[in-house]
N, CA, C and O atoms as a GROMACS GRO file, in nm:
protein
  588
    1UNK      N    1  -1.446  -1.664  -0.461
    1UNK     CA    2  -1.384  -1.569  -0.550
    1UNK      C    3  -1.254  -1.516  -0.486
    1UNK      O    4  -1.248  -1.494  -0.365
    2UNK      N    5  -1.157  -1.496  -0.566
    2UNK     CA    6  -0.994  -1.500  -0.494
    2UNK      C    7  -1.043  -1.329  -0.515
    2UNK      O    8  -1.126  -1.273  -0.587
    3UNK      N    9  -0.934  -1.277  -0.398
    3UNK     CA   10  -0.944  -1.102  -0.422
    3UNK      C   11  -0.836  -1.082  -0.515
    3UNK      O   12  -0.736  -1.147  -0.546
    4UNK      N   13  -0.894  -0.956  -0.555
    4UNK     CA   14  -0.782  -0.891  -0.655
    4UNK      C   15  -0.695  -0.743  -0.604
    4UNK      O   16  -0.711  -0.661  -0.514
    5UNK      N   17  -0.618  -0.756  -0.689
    5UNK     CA   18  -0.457  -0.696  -0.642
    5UNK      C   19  -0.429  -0.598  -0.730
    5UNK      O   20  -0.451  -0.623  -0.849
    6UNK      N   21  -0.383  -0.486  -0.698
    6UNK     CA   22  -0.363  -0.380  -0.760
    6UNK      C   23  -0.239  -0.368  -0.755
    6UNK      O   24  -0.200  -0.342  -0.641
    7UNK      N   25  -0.136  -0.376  -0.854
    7UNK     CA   26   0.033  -0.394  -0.780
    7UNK      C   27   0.101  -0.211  -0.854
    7UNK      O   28   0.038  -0.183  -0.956
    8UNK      N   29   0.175  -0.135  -0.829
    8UNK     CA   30   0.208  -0.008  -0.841
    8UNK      C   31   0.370  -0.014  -0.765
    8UNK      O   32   0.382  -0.030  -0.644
    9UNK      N   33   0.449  -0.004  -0.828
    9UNK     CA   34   0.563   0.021  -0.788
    9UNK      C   35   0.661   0.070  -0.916
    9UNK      O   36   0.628   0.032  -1.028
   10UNK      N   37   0.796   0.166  -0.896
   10UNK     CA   38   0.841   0.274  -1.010
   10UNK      C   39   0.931   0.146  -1.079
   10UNK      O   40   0.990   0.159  -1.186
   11UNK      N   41   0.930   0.036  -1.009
   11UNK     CA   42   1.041  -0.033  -1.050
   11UNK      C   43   0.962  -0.182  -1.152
   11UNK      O   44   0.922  -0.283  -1.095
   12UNK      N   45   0.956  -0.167  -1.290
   12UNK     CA   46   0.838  -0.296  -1.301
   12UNK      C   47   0.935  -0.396  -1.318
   12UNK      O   48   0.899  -0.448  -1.424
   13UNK      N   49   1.018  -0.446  -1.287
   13UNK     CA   50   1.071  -0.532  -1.252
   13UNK      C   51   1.027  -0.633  -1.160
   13UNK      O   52   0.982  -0.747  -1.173
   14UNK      N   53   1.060  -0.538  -1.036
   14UNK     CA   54   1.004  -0.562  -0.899
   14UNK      C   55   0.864  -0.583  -0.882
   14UNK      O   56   0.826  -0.658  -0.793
   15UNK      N   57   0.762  -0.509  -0.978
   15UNK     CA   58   0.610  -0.545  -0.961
   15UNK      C   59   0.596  -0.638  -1.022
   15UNK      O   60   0.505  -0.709  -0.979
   16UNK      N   61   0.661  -0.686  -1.132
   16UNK     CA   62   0.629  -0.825  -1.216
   16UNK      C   63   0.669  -0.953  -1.110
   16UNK      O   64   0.616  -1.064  -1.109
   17UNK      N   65   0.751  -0.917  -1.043
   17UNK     CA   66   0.825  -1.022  -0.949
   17UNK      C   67   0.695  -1.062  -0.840
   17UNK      O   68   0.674  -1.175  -0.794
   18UNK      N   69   0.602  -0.916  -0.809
   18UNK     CA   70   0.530  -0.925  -0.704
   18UNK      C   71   0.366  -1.047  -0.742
   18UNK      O   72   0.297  -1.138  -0.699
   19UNK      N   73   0.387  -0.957  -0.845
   19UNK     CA   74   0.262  -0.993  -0.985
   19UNK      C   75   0.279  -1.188  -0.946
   19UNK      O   76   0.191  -1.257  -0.896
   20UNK      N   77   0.400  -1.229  -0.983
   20UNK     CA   78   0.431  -1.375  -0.985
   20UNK      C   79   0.398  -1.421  -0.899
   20UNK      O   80   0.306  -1.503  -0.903
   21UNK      N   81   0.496  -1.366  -0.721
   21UNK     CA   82   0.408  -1.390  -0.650
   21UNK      C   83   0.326  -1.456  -0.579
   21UNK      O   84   0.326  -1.566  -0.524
   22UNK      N   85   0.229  -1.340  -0.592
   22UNK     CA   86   0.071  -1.278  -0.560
   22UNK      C   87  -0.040  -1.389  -0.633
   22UNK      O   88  -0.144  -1.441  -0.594
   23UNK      N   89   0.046  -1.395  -0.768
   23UNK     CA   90  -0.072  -1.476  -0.861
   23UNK      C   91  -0.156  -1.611  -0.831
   23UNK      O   92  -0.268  -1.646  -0.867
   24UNK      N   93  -0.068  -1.665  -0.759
   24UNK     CA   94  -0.155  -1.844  -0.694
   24UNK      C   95  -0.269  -1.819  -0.650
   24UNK      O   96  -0.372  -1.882  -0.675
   25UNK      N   97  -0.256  -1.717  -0.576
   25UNK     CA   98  -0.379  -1.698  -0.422
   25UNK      C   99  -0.480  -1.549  -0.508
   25UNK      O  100  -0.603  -1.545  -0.506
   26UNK      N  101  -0.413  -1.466  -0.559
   26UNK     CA  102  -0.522  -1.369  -0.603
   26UNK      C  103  -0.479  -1.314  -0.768
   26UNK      O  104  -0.385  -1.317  -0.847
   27UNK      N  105  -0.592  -1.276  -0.758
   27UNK     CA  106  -0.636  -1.205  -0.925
   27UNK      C  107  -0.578  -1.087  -0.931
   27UNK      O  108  -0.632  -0.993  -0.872
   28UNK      N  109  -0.462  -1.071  -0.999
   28UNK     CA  110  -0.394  -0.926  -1.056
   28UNK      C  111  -0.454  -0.851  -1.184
   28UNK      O  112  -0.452  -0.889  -1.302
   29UNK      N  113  -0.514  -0.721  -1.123
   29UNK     CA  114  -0.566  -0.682  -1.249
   29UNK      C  115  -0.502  -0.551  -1.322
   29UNK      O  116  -0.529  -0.480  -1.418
   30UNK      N  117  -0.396  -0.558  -1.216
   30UNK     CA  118  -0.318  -0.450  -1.313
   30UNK      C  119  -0.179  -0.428  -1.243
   30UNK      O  120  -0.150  -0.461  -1.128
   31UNK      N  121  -0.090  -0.360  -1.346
   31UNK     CA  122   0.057  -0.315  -1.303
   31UNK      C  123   0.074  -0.160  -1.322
   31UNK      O  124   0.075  -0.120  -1.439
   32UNK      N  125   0.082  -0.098  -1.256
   32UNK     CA  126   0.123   0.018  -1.264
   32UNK      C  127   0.244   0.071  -1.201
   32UNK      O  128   0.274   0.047  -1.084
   33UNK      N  129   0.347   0.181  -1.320
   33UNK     CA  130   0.455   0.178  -1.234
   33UNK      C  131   0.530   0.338  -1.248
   33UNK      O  132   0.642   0.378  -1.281
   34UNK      N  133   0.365   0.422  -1.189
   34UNK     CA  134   0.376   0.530  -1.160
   34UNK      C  135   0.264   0.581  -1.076
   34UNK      O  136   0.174   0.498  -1.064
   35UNK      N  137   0.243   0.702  -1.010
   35UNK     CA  138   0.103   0.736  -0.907
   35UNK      C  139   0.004   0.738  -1.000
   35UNK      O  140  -0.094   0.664  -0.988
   36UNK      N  141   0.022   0.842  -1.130
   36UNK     CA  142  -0.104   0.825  -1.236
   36UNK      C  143  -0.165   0.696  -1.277
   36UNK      O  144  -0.288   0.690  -1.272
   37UNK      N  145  -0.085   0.574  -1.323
   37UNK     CA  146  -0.092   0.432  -1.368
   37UNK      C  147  -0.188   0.390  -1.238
   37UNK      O  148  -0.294   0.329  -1.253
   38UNK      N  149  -0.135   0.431  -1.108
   38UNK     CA  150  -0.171   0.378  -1.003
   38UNK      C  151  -0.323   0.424  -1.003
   38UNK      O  152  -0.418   0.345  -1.008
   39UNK      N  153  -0.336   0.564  -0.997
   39UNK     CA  154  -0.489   0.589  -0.964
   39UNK      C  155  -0.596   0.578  -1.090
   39UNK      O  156  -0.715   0.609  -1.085
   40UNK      N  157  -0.543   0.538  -1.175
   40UNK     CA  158  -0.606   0.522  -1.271
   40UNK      C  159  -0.659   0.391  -1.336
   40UNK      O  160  -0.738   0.375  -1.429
   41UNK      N  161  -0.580   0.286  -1.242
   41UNK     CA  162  -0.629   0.155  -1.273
   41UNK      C  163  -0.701   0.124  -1.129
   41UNK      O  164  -0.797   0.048  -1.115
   42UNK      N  165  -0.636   0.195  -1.029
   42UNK     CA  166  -0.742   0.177  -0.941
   42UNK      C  167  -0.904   0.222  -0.988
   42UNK      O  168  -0.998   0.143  -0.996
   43UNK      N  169  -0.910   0.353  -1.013
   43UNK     CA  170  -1.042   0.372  -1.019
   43UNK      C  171  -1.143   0.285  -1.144
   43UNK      O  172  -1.264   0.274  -1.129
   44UNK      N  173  -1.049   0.213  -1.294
   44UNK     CA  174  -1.119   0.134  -1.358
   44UNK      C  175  -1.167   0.026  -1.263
   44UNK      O  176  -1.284  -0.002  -1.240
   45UNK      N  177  -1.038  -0.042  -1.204
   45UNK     CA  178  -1.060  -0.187  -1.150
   45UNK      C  179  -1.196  -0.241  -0.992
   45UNK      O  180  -1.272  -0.333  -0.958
   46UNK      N  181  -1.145  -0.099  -0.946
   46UNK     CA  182  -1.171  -0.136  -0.766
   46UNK      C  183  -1.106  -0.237  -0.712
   46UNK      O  184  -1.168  -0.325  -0.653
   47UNK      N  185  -0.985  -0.238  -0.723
   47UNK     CA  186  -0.962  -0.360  -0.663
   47UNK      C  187  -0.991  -0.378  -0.471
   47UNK      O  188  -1.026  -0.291  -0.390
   48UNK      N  189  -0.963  -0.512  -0.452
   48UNK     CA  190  -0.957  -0.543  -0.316
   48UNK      C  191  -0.872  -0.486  -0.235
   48UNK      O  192  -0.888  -0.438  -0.123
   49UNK      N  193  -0.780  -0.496  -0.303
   49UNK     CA  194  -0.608  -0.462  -0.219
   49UNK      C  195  -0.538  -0.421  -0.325
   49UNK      O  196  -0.545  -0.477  -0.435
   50UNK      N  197  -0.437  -0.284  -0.290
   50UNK     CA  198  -0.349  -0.244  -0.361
   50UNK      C  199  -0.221  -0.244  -0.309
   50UNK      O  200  -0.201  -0.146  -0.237
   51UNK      N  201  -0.117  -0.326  -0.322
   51UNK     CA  202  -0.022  -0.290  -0.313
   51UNK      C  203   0.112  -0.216  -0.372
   51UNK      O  204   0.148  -0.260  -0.482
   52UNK      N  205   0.199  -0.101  -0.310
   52UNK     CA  206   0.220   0.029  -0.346
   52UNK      C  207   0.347   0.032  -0.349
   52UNK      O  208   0.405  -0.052  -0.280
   53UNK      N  209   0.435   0.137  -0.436
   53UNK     CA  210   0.536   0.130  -0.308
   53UNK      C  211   0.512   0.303  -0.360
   53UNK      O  212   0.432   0.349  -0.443
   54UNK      N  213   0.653   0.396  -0.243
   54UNK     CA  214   0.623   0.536  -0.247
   54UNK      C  215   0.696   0.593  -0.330
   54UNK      O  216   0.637   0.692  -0.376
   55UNK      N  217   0.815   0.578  -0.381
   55UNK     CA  218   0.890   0.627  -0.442
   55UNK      C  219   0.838   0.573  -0.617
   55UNK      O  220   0.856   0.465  -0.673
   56UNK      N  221   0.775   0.689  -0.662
   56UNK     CA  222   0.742   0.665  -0.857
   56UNK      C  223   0.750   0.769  -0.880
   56UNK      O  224   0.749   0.871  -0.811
   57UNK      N  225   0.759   0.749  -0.988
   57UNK     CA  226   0.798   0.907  -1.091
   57UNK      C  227   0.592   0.943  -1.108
   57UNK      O  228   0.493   0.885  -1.065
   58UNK      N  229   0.609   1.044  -1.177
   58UNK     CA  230   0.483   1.128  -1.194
   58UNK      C  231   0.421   1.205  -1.052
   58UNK      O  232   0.434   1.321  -1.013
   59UNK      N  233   0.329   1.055  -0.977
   59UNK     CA  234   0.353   1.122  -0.906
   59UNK      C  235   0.330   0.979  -0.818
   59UNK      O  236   0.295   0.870  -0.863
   60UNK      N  237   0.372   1.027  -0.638
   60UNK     CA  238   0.464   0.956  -0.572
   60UNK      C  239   0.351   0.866  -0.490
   60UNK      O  240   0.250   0.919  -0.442
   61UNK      N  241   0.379   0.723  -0.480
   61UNK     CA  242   0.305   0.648  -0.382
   61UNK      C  243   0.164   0.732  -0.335
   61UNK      O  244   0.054   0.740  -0.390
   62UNK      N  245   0.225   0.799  -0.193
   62UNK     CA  246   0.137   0.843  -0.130
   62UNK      C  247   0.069   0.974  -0.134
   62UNK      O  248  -0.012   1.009  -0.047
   63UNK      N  249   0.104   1.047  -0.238
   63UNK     CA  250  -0.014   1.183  -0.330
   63UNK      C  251  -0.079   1.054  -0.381
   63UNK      O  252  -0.194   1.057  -0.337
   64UNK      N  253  -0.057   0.916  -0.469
   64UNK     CA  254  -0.211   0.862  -0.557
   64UNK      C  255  -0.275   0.818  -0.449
   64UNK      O  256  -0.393   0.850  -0.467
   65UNK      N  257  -0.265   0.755  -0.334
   65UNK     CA  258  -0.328   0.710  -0.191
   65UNK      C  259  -0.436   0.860  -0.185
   65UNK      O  260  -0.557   0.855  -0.207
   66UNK      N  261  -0.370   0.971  -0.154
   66UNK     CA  262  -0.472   1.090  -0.148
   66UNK      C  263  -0.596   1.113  -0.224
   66UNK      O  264  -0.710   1.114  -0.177
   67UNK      N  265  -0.559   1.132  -0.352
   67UNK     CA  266  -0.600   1.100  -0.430
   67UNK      C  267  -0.722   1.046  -0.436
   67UNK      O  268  -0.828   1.102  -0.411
   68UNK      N  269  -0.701   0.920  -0.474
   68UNK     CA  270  -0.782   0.792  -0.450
   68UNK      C  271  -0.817   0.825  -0.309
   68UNK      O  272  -0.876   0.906  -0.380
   69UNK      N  273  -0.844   0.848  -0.174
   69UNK     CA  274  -0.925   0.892  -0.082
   69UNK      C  275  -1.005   0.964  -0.107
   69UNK      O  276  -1.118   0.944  -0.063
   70UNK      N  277  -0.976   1.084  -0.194
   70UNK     CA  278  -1.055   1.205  -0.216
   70UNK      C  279  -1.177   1.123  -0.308
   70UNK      O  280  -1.296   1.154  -0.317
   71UNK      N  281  -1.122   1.033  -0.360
   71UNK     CA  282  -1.252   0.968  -0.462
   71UNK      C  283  -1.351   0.900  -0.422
   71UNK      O  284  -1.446   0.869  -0.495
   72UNK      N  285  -1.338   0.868  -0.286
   72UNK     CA  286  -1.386   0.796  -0.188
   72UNK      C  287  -1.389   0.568  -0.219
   72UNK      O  288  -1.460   0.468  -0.204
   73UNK      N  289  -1.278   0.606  -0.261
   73UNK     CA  290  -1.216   0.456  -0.344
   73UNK      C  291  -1.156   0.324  -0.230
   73UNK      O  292  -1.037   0.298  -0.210
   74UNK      N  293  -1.255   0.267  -0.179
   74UNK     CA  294  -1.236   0.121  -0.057
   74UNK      C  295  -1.166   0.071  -0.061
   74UNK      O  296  -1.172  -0.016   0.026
   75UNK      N  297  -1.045   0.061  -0.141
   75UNK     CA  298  -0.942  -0.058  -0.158
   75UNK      C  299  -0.836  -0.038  -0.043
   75UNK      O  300  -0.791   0.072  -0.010
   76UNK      N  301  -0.790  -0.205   0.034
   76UNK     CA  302  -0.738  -0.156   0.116
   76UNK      C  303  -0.553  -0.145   0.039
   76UNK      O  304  -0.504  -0.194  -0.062
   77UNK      N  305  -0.509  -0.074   0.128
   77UNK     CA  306  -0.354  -0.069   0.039
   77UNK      C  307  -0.254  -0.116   0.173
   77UNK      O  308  -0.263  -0.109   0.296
   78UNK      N  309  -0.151  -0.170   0.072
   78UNK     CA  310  -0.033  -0.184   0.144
   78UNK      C  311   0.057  -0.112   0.089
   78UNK      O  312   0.066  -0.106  -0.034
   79UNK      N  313   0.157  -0.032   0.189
   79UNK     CA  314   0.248   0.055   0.133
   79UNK      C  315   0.392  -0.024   0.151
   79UNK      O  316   0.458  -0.031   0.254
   80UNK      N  317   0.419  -0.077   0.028
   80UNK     CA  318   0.513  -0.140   0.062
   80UNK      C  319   0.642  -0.085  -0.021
   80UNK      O  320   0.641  -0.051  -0.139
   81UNK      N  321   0.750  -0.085   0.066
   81UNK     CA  322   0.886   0.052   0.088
   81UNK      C  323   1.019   0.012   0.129
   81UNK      O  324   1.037  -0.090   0.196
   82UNK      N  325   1.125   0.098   0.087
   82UNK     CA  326   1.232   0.069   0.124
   82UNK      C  327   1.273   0.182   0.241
   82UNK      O  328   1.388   0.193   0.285
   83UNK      N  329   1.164   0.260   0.281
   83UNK     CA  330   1.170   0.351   0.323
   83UNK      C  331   1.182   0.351   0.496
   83UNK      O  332   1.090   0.408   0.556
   84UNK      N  333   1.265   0.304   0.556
   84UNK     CA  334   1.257   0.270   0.728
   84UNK      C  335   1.277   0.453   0.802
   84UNK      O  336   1.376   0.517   0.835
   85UNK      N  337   1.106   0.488   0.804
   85UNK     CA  338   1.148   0.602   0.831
   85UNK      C  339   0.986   0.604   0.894
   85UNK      O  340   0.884   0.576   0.831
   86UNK      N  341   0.995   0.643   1.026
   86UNK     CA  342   0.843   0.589   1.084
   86UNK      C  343   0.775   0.735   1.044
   86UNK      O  344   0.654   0.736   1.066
   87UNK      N  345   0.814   0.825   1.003
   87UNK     CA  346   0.715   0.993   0.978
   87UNK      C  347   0.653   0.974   0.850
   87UNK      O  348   0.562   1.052   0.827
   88UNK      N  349   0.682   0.880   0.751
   88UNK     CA  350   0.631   0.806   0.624
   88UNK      C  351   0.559   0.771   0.656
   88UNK      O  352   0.458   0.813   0.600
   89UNK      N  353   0.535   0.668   0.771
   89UNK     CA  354   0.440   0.527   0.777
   89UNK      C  355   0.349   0.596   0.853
   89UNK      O  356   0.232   0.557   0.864
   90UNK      N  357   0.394   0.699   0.909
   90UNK     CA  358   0.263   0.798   1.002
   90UNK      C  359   0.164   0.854   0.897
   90UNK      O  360   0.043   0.853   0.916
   91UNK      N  361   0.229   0.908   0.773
   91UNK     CA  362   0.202   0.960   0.681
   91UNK      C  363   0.137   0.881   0.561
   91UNK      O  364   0.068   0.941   0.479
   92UNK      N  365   0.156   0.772   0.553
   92UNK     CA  366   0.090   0.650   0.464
   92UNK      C  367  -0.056   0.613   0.545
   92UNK      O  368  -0.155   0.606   0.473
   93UNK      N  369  -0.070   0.596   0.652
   93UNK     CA  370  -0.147   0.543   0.758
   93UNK      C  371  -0.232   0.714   0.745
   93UNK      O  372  -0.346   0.674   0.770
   94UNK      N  373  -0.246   0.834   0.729
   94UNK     CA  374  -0.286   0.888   0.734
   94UNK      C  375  -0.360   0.940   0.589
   94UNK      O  376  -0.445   1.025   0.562
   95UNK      N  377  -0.281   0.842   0.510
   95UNK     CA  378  -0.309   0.909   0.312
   95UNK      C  379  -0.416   0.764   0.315
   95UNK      O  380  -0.484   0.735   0.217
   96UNK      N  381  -0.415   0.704   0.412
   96UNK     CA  382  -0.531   0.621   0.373
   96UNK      C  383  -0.482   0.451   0.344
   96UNK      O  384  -0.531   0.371   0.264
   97UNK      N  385  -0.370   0.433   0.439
   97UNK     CA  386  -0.324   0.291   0.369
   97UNK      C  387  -0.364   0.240   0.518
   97UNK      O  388  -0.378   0.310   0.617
   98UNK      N  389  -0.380   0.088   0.506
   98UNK     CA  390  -0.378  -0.006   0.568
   98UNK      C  391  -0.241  -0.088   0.650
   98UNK      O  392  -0.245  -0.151   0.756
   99UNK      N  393  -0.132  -0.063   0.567
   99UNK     CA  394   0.003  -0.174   0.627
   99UNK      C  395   0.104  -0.056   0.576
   99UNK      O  396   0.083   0.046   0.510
  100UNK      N  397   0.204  -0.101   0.625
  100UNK     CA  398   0.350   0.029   0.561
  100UNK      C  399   0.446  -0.150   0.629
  100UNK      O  400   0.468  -0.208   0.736
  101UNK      N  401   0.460  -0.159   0.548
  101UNK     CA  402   0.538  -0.314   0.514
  101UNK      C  403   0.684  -0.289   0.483
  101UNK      O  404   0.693  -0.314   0.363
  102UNK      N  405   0.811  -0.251   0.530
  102UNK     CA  406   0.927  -0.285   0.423
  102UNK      C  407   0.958  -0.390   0.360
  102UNK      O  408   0.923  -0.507   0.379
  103UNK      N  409   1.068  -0.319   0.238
  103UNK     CA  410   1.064  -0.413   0.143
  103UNK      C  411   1.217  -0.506   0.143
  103UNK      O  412   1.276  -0.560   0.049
  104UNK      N  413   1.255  -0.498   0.304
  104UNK     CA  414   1.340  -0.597   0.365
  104UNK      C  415   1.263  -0.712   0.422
  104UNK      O  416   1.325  -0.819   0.425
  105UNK      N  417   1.122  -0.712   0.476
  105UNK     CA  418   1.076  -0.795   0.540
  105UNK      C  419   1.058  -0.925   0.449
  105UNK      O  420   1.036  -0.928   0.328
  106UNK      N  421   1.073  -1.034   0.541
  106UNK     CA  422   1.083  -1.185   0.470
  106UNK      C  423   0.923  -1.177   0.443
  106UNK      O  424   0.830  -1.115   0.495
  107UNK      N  425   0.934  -1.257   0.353
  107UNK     CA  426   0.803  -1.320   0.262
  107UNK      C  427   0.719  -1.383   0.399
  107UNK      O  428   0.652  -1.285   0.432
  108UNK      N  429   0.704  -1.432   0.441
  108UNK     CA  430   0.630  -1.462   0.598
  108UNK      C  431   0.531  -1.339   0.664
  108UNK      O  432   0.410  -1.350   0.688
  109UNK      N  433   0.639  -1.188   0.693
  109UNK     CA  434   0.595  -1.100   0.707
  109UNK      C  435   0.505  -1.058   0.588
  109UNK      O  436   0.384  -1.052   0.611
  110UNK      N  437   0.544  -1.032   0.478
  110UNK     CA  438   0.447  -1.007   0.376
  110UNK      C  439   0.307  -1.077   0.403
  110UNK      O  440   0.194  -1.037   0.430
  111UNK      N  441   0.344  -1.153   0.390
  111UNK     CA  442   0.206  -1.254   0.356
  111UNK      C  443   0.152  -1.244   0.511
  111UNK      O  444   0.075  -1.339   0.521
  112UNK      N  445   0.155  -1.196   0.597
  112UNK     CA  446   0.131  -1.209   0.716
  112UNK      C  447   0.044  -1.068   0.737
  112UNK      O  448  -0.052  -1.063   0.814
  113UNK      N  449   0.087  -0.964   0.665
  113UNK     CA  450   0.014  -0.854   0.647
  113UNK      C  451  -0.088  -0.867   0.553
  113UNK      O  452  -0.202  -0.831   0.585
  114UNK      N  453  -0.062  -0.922   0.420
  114UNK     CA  454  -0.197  -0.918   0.352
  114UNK      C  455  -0.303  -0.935   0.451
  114UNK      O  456  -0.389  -0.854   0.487
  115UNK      N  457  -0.272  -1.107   0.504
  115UNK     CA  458  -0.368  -1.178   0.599
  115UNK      C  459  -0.459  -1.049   0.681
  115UNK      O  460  -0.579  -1.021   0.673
  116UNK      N  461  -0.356  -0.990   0.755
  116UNK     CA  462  -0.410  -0.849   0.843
  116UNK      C  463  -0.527  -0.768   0.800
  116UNK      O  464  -0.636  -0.729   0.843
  117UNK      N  465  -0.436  -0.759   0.670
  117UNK     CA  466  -0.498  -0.643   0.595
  117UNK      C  467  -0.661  -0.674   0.556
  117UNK      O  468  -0.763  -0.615   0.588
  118UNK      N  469  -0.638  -0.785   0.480
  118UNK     CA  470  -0.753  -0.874   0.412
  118UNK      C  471  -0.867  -0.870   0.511
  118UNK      O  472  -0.979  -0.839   0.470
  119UNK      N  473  -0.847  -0.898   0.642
  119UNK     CA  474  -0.928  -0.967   0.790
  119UNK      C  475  -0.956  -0.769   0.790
  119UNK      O  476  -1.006  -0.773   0.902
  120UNK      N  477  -0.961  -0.656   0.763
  120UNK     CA  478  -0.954  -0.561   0.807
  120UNK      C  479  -0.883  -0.469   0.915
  120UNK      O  480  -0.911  -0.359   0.963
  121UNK      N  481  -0.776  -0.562   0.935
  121UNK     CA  482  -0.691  -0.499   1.034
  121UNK      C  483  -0.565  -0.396   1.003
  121UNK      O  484  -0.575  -0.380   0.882
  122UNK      N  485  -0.469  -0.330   1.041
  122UNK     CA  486  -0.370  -0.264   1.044
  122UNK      C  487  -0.221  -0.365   1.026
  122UNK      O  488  -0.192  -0.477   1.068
  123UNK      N  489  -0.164  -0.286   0.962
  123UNK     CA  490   0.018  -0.359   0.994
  123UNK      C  491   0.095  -0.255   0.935
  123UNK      O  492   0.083  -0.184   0.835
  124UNK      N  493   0.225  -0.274   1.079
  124UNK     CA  494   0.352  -0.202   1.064
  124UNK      C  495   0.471  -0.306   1.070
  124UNK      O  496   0.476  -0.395   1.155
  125UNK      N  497   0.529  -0.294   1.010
  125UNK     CA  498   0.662  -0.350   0.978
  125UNK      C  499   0.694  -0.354   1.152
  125UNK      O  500   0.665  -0.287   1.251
  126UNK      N  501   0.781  -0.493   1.118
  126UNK     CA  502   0.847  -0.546   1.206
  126UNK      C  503   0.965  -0.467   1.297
  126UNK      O  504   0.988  -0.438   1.415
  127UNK      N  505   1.025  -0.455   1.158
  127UNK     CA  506   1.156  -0.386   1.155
  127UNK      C  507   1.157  -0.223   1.194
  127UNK      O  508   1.272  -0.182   1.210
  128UNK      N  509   1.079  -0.147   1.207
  128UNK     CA  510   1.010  -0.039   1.224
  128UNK      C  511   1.076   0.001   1.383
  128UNK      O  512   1.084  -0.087   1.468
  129UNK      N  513   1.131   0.172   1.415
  129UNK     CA  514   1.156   0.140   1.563
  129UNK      C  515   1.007   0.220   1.603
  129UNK      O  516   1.023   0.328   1.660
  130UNK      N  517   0.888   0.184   1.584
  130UNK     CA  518   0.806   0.233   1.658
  130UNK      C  519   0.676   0.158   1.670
  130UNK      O  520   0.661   0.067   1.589
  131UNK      N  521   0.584   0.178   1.753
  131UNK     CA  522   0.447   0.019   1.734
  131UNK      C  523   0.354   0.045   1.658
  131UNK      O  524   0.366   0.156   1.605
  132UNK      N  525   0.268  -0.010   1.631
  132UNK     CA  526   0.151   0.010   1.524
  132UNK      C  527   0.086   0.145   1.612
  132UNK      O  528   0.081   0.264   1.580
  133UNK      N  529   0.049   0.091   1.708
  133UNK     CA  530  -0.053   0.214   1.816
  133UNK      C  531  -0.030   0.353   1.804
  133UNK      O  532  -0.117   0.429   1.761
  134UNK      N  533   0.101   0.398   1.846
  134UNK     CA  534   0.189   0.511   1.841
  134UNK      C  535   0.179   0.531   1.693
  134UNK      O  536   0.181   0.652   1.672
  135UNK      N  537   0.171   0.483   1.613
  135UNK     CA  538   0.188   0.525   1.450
  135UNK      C  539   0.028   0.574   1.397
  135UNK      O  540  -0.029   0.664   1.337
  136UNK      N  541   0.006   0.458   1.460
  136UNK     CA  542  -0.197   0.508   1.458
  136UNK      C  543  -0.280   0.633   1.475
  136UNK      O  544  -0.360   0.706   1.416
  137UNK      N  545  -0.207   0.612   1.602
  137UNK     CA  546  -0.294   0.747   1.670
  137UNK      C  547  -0.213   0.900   1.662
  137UNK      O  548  -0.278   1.002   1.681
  138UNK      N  549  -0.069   0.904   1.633
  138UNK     CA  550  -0.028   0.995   1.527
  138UNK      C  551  -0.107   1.009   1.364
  138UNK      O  552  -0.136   1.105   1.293
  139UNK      N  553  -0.119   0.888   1.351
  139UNK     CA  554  -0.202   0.991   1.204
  139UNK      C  555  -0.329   1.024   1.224
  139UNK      O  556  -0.403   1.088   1.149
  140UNK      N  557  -0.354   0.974   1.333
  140UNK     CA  558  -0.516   0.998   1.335
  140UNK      C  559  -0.518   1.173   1.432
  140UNK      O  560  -0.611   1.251   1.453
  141UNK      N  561  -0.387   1.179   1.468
  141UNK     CA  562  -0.397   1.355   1.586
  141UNK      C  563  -0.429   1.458   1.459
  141UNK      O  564  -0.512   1.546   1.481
  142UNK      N  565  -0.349   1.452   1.290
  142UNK     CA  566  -0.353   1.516   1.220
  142UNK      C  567  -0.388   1.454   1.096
  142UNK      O  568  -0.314   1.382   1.029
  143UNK      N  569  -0.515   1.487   1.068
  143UNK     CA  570  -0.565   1.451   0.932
  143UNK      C  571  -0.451   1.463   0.825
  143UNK      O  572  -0.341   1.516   0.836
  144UNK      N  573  -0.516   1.389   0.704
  144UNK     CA  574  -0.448   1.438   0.615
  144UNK      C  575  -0.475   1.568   0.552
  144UNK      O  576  -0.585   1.618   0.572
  145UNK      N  577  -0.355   1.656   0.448
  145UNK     CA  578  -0.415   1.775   0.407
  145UNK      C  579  -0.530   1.701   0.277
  145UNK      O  580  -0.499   1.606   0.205
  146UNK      N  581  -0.641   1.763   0.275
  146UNK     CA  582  -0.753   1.784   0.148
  146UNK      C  583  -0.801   1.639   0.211
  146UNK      O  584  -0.855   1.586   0.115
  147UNK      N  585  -0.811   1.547   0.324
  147UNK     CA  586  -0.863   1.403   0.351
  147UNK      C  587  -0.943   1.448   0.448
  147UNK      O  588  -1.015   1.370   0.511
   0.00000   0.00000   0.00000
């Protein structure tokens, strides 16, 4: 059974692009391209993996990540961003995501994180000036608020 994909980004352009893709290797069961859309097809679907990005209208990436924690909802997420700003990715990694991926990284890297992700592991962008570890164990010094 292929896993399924939760895709959420403000731009559906860009999620249809992801949607395309994503589609060979896994089952897309939804597009959402706001935080509400987002937590709301999460909680119909369950998916396997959600991938995110932070910037949506309503409300933003990482409030529906909260969210969806508070619901106690397993899916792992990738936060994937244009955002090269490591106090985000401290902050994604702490709202409950799995990868903080930019959305400069080559398709290699992408797909190199699902892999991560999928296997249960962690990923930080390449391009990032700081290491997974240091990003880790910053979100883990301060919970999230209401997590």
């Amino acid at each position: 059974m292929r896993p399924t994909v939760l895709i959420a980004d403000g731009h559906r352009l860009y999620a249809d692009a992801l949607s395309a893709m994503l589609s060979p290797a896994y089952d897309i069961v939804g597009i959402g391209t706001n935080g509400r859309e987002l937590t709301e097809l999460a909680v119909r679907f369950e998916p396997d993996l959600i991938v995110t990005g932070i910037s949506m209208p309503v409300l933003n990436g990482l409030e529906a990540l909260r969210v969806l924690k508070t619901m106690g909802l397993h899916s792992k997420v990738i936060v994937l961003t244009m955002h090269v700003d490591v106090s985000l990715a401290v902050d994604a990694f702490r709202s409950g995501a799995s990868a903080f991926v930019l959305k400069t990284a080559s398709l290699e890297e992408f797909t190199n994180a699902l892999q991560v992700v999928q296997g249960g592991g962690c990923y930080l962008s390449l391009q990032l000036p700081s290491d997974l570890v240091s990003v880790l164990a910053e979100a883990a010094s301060h919970p999230a608020v209401g997590g």
